[in-house]
C-alpha positions as CSV (number, residue, x, y, z in Angstrom):
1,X,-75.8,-19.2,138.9
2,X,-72.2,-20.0,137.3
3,X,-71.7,-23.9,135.5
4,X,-68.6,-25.3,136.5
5,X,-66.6,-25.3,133.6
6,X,-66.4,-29.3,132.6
7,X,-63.7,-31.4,132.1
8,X,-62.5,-32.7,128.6
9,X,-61.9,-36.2,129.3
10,X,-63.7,-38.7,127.2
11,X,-61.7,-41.4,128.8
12,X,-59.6,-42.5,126.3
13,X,-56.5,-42.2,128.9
14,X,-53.5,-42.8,126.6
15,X,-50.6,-39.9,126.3
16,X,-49.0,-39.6,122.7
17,X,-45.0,-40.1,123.1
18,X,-45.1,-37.5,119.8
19,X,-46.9,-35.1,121.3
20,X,-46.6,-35.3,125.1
21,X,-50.8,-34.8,125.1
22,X,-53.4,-37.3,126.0
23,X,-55.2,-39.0,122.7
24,X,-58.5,-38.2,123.9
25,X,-59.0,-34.8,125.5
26,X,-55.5,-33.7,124.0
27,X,-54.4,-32.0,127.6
28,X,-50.6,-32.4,129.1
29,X,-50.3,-34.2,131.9
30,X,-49.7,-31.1,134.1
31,X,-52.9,-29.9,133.2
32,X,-55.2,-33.4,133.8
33,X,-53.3,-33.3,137.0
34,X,-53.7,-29.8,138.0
35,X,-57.5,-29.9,136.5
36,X,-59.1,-30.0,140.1
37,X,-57.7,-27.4,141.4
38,X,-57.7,-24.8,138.6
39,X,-60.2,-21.8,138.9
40,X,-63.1,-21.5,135.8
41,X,-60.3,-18.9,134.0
42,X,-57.5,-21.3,133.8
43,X,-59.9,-24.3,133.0
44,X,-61.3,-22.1,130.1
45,X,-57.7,-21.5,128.4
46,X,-57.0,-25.1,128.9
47,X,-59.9,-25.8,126.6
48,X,-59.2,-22.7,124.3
49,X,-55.8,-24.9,123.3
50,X,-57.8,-27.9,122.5
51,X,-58.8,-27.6,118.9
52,X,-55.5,-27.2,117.8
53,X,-54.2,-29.7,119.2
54,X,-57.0,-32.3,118.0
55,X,-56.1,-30.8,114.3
56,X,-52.3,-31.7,115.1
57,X,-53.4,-34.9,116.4
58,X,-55.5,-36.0,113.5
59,X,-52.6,-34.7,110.6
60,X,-49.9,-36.8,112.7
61,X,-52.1,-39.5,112.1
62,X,-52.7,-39.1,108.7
63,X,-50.3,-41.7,106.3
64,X,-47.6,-39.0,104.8
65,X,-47.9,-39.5,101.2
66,X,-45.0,-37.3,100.3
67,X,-47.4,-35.3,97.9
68,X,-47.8,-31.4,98.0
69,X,-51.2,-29.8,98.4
């Protein structure tokens, strides 16, 4: 038995204008549109992109401080 791969929505429905991704599950809107009707392979390389988008998320939202690491 194959799981149906699960959508990332945490409702929290709100697209960035800076990023062009939704601020909770950090998809395009192409691809919360299109979610439906992808197959499991798609849906999996949606999800791949994810985390790196969260991380971009969360440094665009950190306060720039000007200082170097």
């Amino acid at each position: 038995m194959t799981l149906e791969v699960p959508s990332p929505c945490i409702d929290v429905c709100q697209m960035s204008a800076a990023t062009g991704w939704c601020e909770g599950c950090a998809r395009t809107i192409e691809e919360i549109t299109l979610w439906s009707r992808l197959g499991d392979e798609a849906k999996r390389r949606v999800w791949e992109l994810l985390p790196a988008r969260h991380a971009e998320m969360q440094r665009q939202a950190l306060p720039q401080t000007g200082l170097q690491d």
